[in-house]
N, C-alpha and C positions, 0 to 999 in steps of 0.2 A: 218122306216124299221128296222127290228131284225136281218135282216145277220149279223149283226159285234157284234154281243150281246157276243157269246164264244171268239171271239175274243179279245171283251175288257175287259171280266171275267181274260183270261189269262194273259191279261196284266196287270192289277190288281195285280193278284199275284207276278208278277214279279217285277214291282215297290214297293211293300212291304218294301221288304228290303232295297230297295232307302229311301225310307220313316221313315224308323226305326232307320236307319244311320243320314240321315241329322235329325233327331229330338233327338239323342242322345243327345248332347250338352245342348240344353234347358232341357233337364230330370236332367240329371245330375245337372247342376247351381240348379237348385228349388229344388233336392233333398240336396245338400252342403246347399245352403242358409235356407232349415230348420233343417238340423241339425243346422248350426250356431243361428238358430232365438232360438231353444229347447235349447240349453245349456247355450242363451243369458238369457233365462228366469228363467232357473233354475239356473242362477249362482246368478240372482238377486234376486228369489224368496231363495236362501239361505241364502246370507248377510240377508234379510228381518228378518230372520226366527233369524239369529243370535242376530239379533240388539234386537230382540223384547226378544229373550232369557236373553241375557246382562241386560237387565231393569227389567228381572222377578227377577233374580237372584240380583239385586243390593235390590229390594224392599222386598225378604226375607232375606237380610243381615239388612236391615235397623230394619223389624219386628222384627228378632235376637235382634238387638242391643235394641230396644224397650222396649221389652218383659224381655229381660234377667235385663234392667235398671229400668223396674217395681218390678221385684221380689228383688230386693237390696231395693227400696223405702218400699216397705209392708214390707222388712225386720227391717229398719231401723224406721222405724213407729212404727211398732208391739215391738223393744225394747224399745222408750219411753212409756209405757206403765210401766215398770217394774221398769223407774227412778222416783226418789221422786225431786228433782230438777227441773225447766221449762227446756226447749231446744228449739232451734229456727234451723233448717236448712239451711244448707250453699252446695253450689256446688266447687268444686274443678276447678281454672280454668288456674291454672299454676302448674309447677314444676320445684327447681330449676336444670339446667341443669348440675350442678360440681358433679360427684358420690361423695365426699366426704361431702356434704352438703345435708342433708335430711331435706328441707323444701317445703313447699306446697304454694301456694295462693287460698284465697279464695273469692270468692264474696260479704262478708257483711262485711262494714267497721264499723266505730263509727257513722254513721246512721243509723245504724243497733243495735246501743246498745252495738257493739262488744270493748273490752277493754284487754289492757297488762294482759298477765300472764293467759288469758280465757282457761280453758280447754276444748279440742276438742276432741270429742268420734266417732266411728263408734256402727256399731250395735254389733261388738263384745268384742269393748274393745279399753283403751287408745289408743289415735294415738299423743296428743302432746299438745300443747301449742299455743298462742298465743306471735308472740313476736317483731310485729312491725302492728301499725295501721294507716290505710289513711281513709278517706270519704266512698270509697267504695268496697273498699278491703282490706284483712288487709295477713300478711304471717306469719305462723303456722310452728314453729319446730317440725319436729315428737319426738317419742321418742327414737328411734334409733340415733339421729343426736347424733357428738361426744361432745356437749357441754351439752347435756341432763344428768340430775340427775331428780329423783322420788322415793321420800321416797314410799318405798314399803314394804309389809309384806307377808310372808307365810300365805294363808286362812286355814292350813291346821293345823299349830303348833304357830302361832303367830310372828315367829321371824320378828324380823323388819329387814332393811336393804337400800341401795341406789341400785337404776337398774341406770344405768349409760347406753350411748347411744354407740356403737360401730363404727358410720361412715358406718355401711353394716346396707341394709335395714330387715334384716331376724334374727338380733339378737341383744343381750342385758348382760353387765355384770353387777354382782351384785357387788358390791365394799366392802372388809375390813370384811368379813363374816369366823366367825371364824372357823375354821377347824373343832370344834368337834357341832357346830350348827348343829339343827335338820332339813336339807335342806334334801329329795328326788327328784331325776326325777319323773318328772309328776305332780309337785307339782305345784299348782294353786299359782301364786302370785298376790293379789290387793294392790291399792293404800292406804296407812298406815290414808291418810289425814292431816298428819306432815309437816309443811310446808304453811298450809291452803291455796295449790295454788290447788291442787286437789280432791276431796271429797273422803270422804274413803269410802272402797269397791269395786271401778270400776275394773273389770279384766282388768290385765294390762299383764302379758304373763304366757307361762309354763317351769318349766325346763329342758330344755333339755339334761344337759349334768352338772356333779358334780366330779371333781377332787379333789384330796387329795395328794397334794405335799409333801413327807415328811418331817420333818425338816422346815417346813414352818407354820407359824400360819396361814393364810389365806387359806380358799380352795378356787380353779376356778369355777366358776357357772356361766354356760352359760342359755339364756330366749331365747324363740322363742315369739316375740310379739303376742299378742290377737290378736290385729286391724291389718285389711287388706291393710298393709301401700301402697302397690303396685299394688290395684287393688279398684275398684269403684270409683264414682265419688261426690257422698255426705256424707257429714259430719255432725254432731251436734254441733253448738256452748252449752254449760255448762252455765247455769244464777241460782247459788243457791239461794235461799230465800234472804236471805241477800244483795248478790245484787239486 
């Protein structure tokens, strides 16, 4: 029978709103629970994203360091080239840590051929000496160290002279250089060969700076060294003919 058919149309309606009320709660929860589930995802899909960034960014520091340690090797390659001497390379694998001691270690000991008094170059010029040797390392005074003396000369006028080491890695005095000596800034100094511990010719620094005390027989003459005593990581060990 259809008699109660409007009837129960209009109750319908009216229970609606019962309906929409008792089911609020459930709407609600599932709508909270995915907002929580969306921002669970997205906070993980972010770490993800970070972690994955962190690894790009460590693997172009790495390239960095790679790339920028190839172009010092072709550097340092492409100089022997222009030495008449053999050379054997060496890696840098200490430094010592007193700032008033500028000495280095390096990887090739006296199995290596390596011996007292070795001159050690970079690719742009003196860096020092050898001055203590083991089996498989041996340690290298720069030429900045304050016990460093290197008979030196002007490439420019001849004069000779001693660069003596300062204890600071970034310079160098000349010693006992007579006031009216033909010294300019900018003046290229190499090694004299005097001494037969260093071959002559190697750039060894420029000058930067020329004082005239008066009343003084000596002028101040300060060198910025050649070689990059504070930067890169290979070196050349020196084997002249002779030895």
């Amino acid at each position: 029978m259809n008699y109660l058919a409007p009837v129960r149309s209009w109750l319908t309606v009216a229970v609606t709103p019962v309906q929409w009320l008792a089911d609020m709660p459930v709407r609600l929860w599932s709508m909270v629970s995915d907002a929580f589930v969306s921002r669970s995802l997205i906070q993980e899909e972010n770490a993800r994203l970070k972690a994955k960034n962190l690894i790009l960014q460590q693997q172009v520091l790495k390239l960095e360091a790679l790339t920028a340690q190839n172009i010092r090797l072709k550097a340092l390659l492409n100089s022997t080239e222009t030495l008449e001497d053999q050379v054997k390379v060496a890696e840098i694998i200490g430094v010592n840590p007193d700032p008033s001691v500028q000495q280095i270690i390096i990887n090739k000991g006296s199995q290596d051929g390596v011996f007292l008094g070795q001159a050690v170059l970079d690719a742009t010029g003196v860096m020092g000496q050898v001055v203590e040797v083991s089996p498989f390392s041996s340690r290298v005074m720069l030429v900045t160290d304050a016990s460093s003396r290197i008979p030196a000369e002007v490439n420019r006028s001849g004069v000779r002279m001693i660069a003596a080491g300062t204890g600071l890695p970034d310079k160098l005095d000349l010693l006992h250089v007579s006031d009216t000596a033909d010294i300019q800034e900018g003046d290229l100094l190499t090694s004299s060969g005097m001494g037969q511990r260093f071959p002559v010719g190697y750039p060894l620094g420029k000058v930067s700076r020329v004082v005239h005390d008066p009343g003084k027989a000596f002028a101040r003459i300060e060198v910025v060294p050649a070689a990059h005593l504070n930067r890169g990581r290979l070196v050349l060990l020196l084997f002249s003919e002779t030895e």
